[in-house]
Every structure is written in structure tokens, then in C-alpha cells.
N, C-alpha and C positions, 0 to 999 in steps of 0.2 A: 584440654591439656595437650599440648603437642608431643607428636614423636619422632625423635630423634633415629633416624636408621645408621651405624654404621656398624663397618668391620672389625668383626670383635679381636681378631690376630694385630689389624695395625691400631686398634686401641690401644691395646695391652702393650704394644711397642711406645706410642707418645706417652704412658703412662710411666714407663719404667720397671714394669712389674707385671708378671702372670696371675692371674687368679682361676681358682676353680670359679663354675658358676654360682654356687650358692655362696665363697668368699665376695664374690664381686654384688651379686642379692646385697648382702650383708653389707659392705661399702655405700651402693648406691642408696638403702635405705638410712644408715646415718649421714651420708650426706644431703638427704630430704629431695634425691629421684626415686625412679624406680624400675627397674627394669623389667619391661611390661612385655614382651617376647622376645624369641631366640627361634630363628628361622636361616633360610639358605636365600641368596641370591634365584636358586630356579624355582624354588617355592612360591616367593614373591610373586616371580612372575605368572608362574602358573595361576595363581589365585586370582591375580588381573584378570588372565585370561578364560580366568573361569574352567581349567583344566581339569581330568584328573591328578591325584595325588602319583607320582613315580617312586621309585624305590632310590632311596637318599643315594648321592655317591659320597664314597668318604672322603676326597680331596674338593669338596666343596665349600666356597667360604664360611664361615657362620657369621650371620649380621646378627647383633644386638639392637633392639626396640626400646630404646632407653627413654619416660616418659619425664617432661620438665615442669615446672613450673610457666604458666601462660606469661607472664613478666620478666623471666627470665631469657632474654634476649642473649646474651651471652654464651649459654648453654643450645646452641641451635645448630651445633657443628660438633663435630668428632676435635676440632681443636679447644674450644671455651670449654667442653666438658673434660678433656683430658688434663686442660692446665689447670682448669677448676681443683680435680681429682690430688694431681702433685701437688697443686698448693695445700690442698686441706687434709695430705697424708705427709704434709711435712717436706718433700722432694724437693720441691721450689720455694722462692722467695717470691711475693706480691711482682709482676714486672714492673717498671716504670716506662710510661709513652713517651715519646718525645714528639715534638714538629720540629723538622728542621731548617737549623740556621741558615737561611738563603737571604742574600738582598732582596729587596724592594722590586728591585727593575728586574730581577731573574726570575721573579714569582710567576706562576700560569696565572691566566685572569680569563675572568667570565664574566662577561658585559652581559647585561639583563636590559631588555628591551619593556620599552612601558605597557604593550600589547601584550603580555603574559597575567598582566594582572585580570585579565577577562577570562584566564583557563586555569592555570597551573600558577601563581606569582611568586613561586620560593624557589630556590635553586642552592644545594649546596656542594662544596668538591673537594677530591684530594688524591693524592698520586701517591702508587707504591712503589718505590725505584729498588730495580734487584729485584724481584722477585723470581725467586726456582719452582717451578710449577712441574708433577707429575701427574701421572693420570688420575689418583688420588685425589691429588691436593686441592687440582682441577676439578675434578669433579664435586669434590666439597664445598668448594668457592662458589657454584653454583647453585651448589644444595641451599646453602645457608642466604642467597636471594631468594631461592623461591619459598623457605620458610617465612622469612621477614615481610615477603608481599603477603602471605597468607596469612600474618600474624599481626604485628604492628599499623601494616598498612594499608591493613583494611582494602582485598584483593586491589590492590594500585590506586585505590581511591586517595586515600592520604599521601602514599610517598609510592613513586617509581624507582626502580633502582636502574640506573646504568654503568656499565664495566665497558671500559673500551684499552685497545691494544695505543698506548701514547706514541711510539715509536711509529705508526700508520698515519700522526695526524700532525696539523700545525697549530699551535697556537696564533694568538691569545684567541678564544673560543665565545660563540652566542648564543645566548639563549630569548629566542621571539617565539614569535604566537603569527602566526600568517594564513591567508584561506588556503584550504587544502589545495585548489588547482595550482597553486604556486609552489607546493613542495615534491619533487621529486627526486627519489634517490633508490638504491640498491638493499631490498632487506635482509634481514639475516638467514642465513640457508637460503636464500633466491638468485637466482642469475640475472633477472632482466630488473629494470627499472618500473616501479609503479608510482604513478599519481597519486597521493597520500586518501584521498577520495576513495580511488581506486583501489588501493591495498585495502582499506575498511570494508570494502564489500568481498575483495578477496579470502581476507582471515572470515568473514562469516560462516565459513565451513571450516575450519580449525577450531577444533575440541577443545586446546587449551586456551586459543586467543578471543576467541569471538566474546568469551564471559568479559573482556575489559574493553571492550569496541562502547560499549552504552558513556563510558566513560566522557569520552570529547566529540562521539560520530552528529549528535548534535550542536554543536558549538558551529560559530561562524568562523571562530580561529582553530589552529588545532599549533600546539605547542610544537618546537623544532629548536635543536643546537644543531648548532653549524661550528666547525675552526675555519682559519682564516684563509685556506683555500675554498670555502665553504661547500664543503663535505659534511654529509647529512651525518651525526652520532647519533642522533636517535631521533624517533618519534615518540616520545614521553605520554601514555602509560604503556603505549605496544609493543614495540618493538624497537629493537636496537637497527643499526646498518652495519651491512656487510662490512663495508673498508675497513672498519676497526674491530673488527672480530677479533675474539681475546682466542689465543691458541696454546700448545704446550710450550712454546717457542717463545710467550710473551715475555719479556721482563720487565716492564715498566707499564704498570695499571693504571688508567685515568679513572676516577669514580667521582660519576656527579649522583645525584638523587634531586629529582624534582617534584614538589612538595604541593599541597593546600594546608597544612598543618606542618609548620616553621620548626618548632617544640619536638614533632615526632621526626623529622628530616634529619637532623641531628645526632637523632640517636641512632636511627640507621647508619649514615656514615659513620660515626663511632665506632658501631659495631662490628661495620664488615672488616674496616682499618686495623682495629686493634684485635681481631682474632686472626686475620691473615699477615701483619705486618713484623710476625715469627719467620717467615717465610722470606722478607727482605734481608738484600747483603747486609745491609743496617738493621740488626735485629730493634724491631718498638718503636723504627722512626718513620714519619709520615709527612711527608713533602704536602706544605699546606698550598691554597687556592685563593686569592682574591676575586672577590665576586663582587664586580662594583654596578650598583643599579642606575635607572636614567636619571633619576635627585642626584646624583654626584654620593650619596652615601656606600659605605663599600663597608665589607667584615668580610675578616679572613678564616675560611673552616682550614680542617675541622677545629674544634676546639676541644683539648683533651687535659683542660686543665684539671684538679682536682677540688672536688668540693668540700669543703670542709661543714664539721656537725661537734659541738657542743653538749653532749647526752649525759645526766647526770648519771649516776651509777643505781640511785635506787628507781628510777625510769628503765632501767633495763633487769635487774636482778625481780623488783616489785614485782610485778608480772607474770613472771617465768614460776616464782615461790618458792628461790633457792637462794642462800645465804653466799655470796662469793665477795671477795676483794678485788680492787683493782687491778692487781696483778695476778690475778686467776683469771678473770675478763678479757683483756688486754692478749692472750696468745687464742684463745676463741676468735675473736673478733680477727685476728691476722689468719688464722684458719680456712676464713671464710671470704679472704681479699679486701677486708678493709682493715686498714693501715691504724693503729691507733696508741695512743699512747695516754698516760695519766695526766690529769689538768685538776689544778685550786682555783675555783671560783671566790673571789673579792671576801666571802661570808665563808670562806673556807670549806664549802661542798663537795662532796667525793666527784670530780668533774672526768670524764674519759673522751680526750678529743678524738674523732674519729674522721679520718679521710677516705671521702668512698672515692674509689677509680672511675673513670668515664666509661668502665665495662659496666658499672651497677646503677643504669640506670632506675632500676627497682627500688634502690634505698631514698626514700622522699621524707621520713619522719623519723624522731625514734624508736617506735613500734616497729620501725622494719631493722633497723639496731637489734631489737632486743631478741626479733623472731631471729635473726643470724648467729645471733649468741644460745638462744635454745636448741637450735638446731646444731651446732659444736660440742654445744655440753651435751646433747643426746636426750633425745622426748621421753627415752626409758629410762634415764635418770633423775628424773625427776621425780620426786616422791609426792604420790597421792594425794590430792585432799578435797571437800568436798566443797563447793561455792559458799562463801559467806552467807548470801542471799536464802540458799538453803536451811542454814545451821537457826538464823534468824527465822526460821515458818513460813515462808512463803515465796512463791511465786509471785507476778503482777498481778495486782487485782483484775486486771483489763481480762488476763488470760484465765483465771478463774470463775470472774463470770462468762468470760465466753462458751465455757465449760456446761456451766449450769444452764446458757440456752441453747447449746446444743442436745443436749438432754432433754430438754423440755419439747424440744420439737420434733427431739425421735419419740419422746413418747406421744408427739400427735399423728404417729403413722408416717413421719418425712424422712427420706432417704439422703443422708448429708454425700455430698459430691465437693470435686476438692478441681477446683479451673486455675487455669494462669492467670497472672493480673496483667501482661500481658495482652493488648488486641490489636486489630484493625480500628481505623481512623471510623472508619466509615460503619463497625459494628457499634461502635462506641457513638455517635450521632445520629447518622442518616437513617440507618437502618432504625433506631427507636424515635425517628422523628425528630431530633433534639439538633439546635444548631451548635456551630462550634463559636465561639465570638471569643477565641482566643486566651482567655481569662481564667479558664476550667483547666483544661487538659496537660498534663506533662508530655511533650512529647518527643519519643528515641531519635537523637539527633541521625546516626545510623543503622538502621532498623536491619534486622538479620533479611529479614522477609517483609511483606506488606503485611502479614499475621500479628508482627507485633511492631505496630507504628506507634500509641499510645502507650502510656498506665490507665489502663482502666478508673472511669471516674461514680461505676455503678457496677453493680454483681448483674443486672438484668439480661445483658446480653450476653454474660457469658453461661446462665444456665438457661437461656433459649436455645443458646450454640448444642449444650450439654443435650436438650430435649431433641433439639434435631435429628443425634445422631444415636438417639436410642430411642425414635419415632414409634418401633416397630413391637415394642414393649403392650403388655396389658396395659389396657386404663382399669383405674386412673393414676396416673403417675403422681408422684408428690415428690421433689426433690428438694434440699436445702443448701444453703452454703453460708458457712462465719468465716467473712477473709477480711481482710483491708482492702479498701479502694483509694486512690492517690490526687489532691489534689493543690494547684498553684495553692501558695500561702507565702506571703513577702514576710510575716509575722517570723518564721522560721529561719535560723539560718541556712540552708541549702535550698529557701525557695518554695519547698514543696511540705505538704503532711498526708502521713496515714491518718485513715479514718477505720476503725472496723467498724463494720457493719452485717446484718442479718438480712438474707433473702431467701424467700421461698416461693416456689411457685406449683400450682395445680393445673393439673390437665385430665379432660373427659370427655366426653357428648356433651356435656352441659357446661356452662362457664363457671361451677364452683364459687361464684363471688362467696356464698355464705360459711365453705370452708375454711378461703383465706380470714373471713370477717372471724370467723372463733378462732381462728389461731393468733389474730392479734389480740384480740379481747384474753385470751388465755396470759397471752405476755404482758399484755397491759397490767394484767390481776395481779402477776405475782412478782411484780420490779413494785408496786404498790405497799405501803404500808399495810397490815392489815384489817385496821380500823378505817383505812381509805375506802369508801364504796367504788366499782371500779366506771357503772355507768355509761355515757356516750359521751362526755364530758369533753375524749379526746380524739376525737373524730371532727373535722370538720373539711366538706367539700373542699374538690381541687379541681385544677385545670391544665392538668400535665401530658403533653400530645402523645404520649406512647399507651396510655393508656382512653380506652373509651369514654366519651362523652357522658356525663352524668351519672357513669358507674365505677367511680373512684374517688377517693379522700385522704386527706392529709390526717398524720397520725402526731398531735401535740401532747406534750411533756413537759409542766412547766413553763407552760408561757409560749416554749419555741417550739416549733417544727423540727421532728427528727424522723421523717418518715413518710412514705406514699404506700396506697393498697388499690386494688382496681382490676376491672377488666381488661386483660390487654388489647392496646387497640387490634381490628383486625388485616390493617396494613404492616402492621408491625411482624403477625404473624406468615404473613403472606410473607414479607423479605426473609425470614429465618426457613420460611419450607415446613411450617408447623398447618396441618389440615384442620385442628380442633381448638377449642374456644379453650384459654386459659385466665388463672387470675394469680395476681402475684403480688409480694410483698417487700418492700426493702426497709430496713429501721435501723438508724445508729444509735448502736446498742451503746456506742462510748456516750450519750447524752445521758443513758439510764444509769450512770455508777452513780 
């Protein structure tokens, strides 16, 4: 969840209103933040710096730590959260955006060159004309960039933000893709000129820039806008150019964002637009950008039209499990900045049209309707009750028996252990031998880490992971795990399904094969009718490369295959860092209901 740092004195001024801090607790908790500390400017810093603590002074700022919602883009500045605050305490009305009314021929334009489709291929733009900027306000405006790179943008991978001073440059402006030795210009905070090459080795000793160098420092192109004196504005993810430096003096803001995700660019410009375009002589209006590509196709940003939603009334009340009318709904929903008013559908349905602003990019269904109407009427108002599912007896069967073979395998001496689903590419295949032929695995299109590139498509390597790193334990170890593992399925709508399934493994001086062998014979026995004899019946030879040659089988049920058991191979063990001979089991248990 992100947090939000500002000054709690000029909060309380864009607010309109003082609060003590436990009134302001209290606010921030019905309006669904939370105010997650209360610290000083030299604090902060000291803690950076790994300081000791000093004795407070009392004309020292107090910042507030205010925590948001991860979606909530809007709330990522001391401005969205204060206008949020008057709208939903009544002070203000919803604003309305504008773009404004300019010809055709007076419009900035941004010609997109066909070379960008090889790095960066989106580009979107828009101008703040007027703007009165303090040190403040300034400094917010910047804040609320580097939230959205670290937020939405997936640190610069998805969308770059650029701020430039308009009054420094000329129109109409380009955006290309050219080899680094061809791009030189002035960077930001620098005096001399670097070769675009050459600045990338530069920033590799900058703390904060060198993390977005991986970005384009391999590519053969590396993205550049130029205006028509052709004046470097930036180098798109790095860094901005000097010339256009935005200062306290600025008044006329150029903002592009250049993109791999179209869909997310958008909402960035949006965002920055309509929470600082308070700030323009023209309060809410946004001087739009044609952005015409080399097909001769062109769209003018931003776009701040309003999206309209159709939400029956018992799609929002249902839900929630409170009795309300249209016109109890209806001042909730304006509370919260979506505009709405009463609609009769054809069949006469209690109908409540709702317009979300192009602040809320979050509202996509009306599930997120109905959470902004519970969160108005107050989660503490809502009166108790217990799940239907409940009242009816039961849980899922799924989750019940998983219950009862959990049990059954702590009572064979197994230690249940609880892993990510979650891995590496290469825990998930190479490492247990298994190749990948594309058809198995889900895989994180932006993985936090290389830790979790996959869904996990077996428990086995993540309770080898588990053994590794409690090696040092008595033998013999016995560990279990009942989780889901995840895999491709076209049968499903989203693609993919869980599977649960049961794994255990053994570790000793000896390889245990005969302990896994009774603990399946155990499970075999009692998923068994009782008059079923239990036999060898479901056992039959395999040839599965993670485990050993002729010391493993396949576990049938039914006809089908729902299961392997075996020695593990000993390359397998050698890639996890395991010194001793183990055996181990994985069975879906969802085959046995």
C-alpha cells in the first residue's frame, strides 16, 4: 500500500478545516485511508541517515503518513487527498475537467516517428497554461511523479513521466528512437553535454538512476523528443534535459508520458493533469496535444471525458446487506466523486446512472460502485451477519477434505509447512529436470524478482527450497504441504486452474522409499471404500526425470493418474544444496473427492 507524506498544517489548510489527530484518525478511517504515522521533517531524515534520535523542536513541521489504497492513483498527493477529504465532508462539489477550446492549427503536436515502435511506441501529452507554483506545490508536483513511476509504472518500465518548462521550447515537438551516438544534449542538474551512451554509464553510479538504465541501455535505439529547434526534452525512462527545466517561475507545463502500455499512459497523464490543473489561471482546464503517428493516424490527449455505468440498485445494496433507496444511494455515491443520479430501465428496474471522473480510474465494474457506496455509508454501519454458506453447514468439500489429509499425515509424524505458489522459472523445471514446452506454466508477465517468474506447477520444489534451508535440522526430517499448484487450462475462462494437491517428502541417511510407500498406502486406504481391499492395484511404474530410475511410480485412481512417489533423483538434489537421499510424494487430492 503506498504512503502518502505530507504537511499536516497545509493539509489542514487545502482542507478547510483543523482537526485534532485522533478527529482526523477518525476521518481518514471512514473515508477507507489510514493514517499510518505522524513524524517531523528532521526525523525523517535522521532515520535515512540512520541517526540518533534528537530532542523534538516545537516549531518543527509535523508530516502526516497517510496510507492509500494501491489503485487509487488520485490519492498520491496532498492535493487528490485533500479534494477527496472536501468532497466526501460535504465542502465541495464533484469538479468538472475541461480541455480547452483551441483550433485545430493552434494545437501543440507531437509527430511520432516509426523507430519508437522498436523501444517505447506510445507517447501521450498535455499543457498546464497558468500555473502558480510554490515551493509547496512544487514540490508536490514532483512528489506525485515519483509515486506514479513507483506505482502504476512499474519503476519506468510501463510509463515515463516527463514535465517540461513550455515557455524554454518550440513547437510542434518529436518523438524518435535513434542510436545513442547520435543523441546529445544537456541533463538535468548537469553542466556539460553527454553522449546519450555516455550519460548511461555515467548514471551507473547514481543511487536513484542507475535502477532504470537496464531499461533501453541494451536496445540499439534509445527513445529521444526533440521541438523544433531540436532541443533534447528528454531521454524517456531517464532523465529529463536541462533546457526545459520546470522551476518556481514556471507557468506553462508541457507533459508528455511515454509508454509500452497505451491503457496505463493515459491514466498517468490524467492523473497528474487533473490533480494539479487547480493550480491553473483556468481552474480544471487542460490545454490538449495532438499526437500524430507516421500512418498519418493522430488522437488528441488527454482525454477527460466521463465514463458513464448503468448499476442496478440491488448490485450495489445486495452486497453490502443493507436495505437503502435510490435516494439514500445517490448522495453516498457523490460523496465519494462519482456523480450519479436515478435511471428506469425498459422493465422498470431500480436503475442508478453513475459517471465516474477520469480521477477514478479504479472504478471498472460495479463491484467497485458498490465498495464506494459501503465505504460512505460506513463498514461500522453495517449490521452483522453471518455467511449464507455458513448457516447452510458447510464449508467446500475441497477444503474439508483437505483438512482431514492434513490430519492424517500429521498423524504419520509429518511436519506441515506452508510455501509460496510463487517461484523461479528455472526451480520450477531445470532444477527438477522437467522441460518447459510452454503449455504447463503461467507465467508473471512482470515478475517482482527472478523468485517469482512462475505459478508454481508442483509443491516439489518448493519443499526442497523449504529442506534446504532448514538442512541443519535432526534427521529425519518429514515435511508436508496441501496448497494449490496452477496450471494453463483454455477449458476455464481466465485461462488457467488451480489444482490442490498433497506433498510430502523424507529426508535421512537412507532414502526412506518404504516410508513414503506407507504413507501413500495409508491415504490410499482410507479415500477407499471400506469394503475396497486397498492392495497394489494403484501403483504402477514411472518414468519421471526428477526422480530416480526405477525407484518410483505412479499413483492411479480410477482409471487415471493422479499422482507420483519415488526416490529423488540425485541431480535434483545436488541443484537444491540437499547432502542426503530423500523420497517424496505429490497426489491430487481434488481426483480423490
Amino acid at each position: 500500500m503506498p504512503t502518502v507524506s505530507v504537511g499536516r498544517d497545509r493539509l489542514f489548510q487545502a482542507i478547510g478545516q483543523t482537526y485534532t489527530q485522533e478527529e482526523f484518525e477518525a476521518l481518514c478511517f471512514e473515508f477507507g485511508i489510514e493514517l499510518d504515522d505522524v513524524t517531523t521533517e528532521k526525523a525523517i531524515i535522521r532515520k535515512e541517515k540512520h541517526l540518533e534520535d534528537e530532542a523534538e523542536e516545537g516549531d518543527e513541521e509535523v508530516i502526516y503518513k497517510i496510507e492509500v489504497a494501491a489503485n487509487r492513483y488520485d490519492l498520491l498527493c496532498l492535493e487528490g487527498i485533500a479534494r477527496a477529504l472536501r468532497i466526501f465532508t460535504g465542502r465541495e462539489g464533484i469538479p468538472v475537467f475541461k480541455i480547452s477550446n483551441i483550433p485545430p492549427q493552434s494545437m501543440l503536436k507531437m509527430h511520432v516517428k516509426p523507430e519508437t515502435s522498436l523501444i517505447r511506441p506510445f507517447v501521450v501529452c498535455a499543457v498546464l497554461r497558468g500555473v502558480t507554483f510554490d515551493e509547496a506545490k512544487y514540490n508536490s508536483f514532483i512528489d506525485l511523479q515519483d509515486k506514479l513511476h513507483h506505482n502504476i509504472c512499474r519503476r519506468r518500465t510501463l510509463v515515463a513521466i516527463g514535465t517540461h518548462d513550455l515557455d524554454a521550447l518550440e513547437g510542434p515537438f518529436s518523438y524518435e528512437a535513434l542510436p545513442p551516438t547520435e543523441i546529445n544534449f544537456v541533463p538535468l542538474k548537469q553542466a556539460k553535454s553527454f553522449r546519450a551512451d555516455e550519460l548511461l554509464e555515467f548514471y551507473k553510479s547514481d543511487m536513484k538512476l542507475k535502477k532504470f538504465l537496464p531499461i533501453i541501455e541494451n536496445s540499439p535505439v534509445y527513445p529521444v523528443i526533440y521541438d523544433s529547434n531540436r532541443k533534447v526534452l528528454s531521454l524517456p525512462p531517464i532523465i529529463n534535459g536541462a533546457h526545459s527545466a520546470i522551476t518556481l517561475n514556471t507557468k506553462n507545463v508541457f507533459i508528455e508520458c511515454t509508454a509500452t502500455d497505451l491503457t496505463k499512459a493515459k491514466i498517468v497523464l490524467n492523473t497528474v493533469v487533473t490533480m494539479f490543473s487547480e493550480y491553473c489561471e483556468r481552474k480544471f482546464e487542460v490545454e490538449p496535444v495532438e499526437v500524430i503517428y507516421s500512418d498519418g493516424k493522430a488522437s488528441i490527449y488527454p482525454d477527460l471525458s466521463v465514463t458513464k455505468m448503468e448499476v442496478p440498485l440491488s448490485d450495489i445494496t445486495g452486497p453490502i446487506g443493507i436495505s437503502l433507496e435510490e435516494s439514500e444511494v445517490i448522495p453516498l455515491l457523490n460523496k465519494m466523486q462519482l456523480q450519479a443520479e436515478k435511471s428506469v430501465s425498459a422493465d422498470a428496474n431500480h436503475i442508478i446512472s453513475v459517471s465516474v471522473p477520469p480521477t477514478r480510474s479504479d472504478i471498472l465494474h460495479a463491484r467497485d460502485v458498490m465498495e464506494d457506496v459501503a465505504i460512505a455509508y460506513g463498514y461500522n454501519n453495517i449490521p452483522k451477519s453471518k455467511p449464507k454458506c455458513m448457516t447452510n453447514g458447510g464449508r467446500q468439500p475441497l477444503n474439508r477434505f483437505s483438512d482431514k489429509i492434513r490430519a492424517e499425515v500429521a498423524r504419520a509424524g509429518y511436519l506441515e509447512v506452508l510455501t509460496w505458489i510463487l517461484c523461479s522459472h528455472e526451480e520450477n523445471f531445470s532444477m527438477l529436470k522437467r522441460e518447459d514446452d510452454g503449455k504447463k506454466a503461467v507465467i508473471i508477465a512482470n515478475p517482482r524478482s527472478s523468485e517469482f517468474e512462475v505459478v508454481r506447477t508442483s509443491l516439489m520444489s518448493c519443499l526442497l527450497k523449504t529442506l534446504k534451508h532448514n538442512i541443519d535440522h535432526p534427521r529425519p526430517i518429514k515435511i508436508f504441504e496441501v496448497g494449490d499448484v496452477v496450471t494453463l487450462d483454455a477449458t476455464h475462462d481466465v485461462g488457467a486452474a488451480n489444482n490442490r494437491r498433497l506433498a510430502a517428502l523424507y529426508c535421512n541417511v537412507t532414502s526412506g522409499f518404504e516410508e513414503i510407500l506407507g504413507l501413500v498406502e495409508r491415504i490410499m486406504k482410507i479415500v477407499r471404500a471400506p469394503h475396497v481391499p486397498v492392495g497394489d492395484s494403484f501403483m504402477r511404474p514411472s518414468e519421471e526425470p526428477e526422480f530416480f530410475p526405477n525407484r518410483q511410480c505412479s499413483i492411479i485412481f480410477k482409471g487415471k493418474e493422479i499422482g507420483n512417489f519415488g526416490i529423488v533423483h540425485p541431480e535434483v538434489l545436488k541443484k537444491f544444496g540437499i547432502p542426503d537421499p530423500c523420497s517424496f510424494v505429490e497426489i491430487d487430492i481434488q481426483a480423490l473427492l
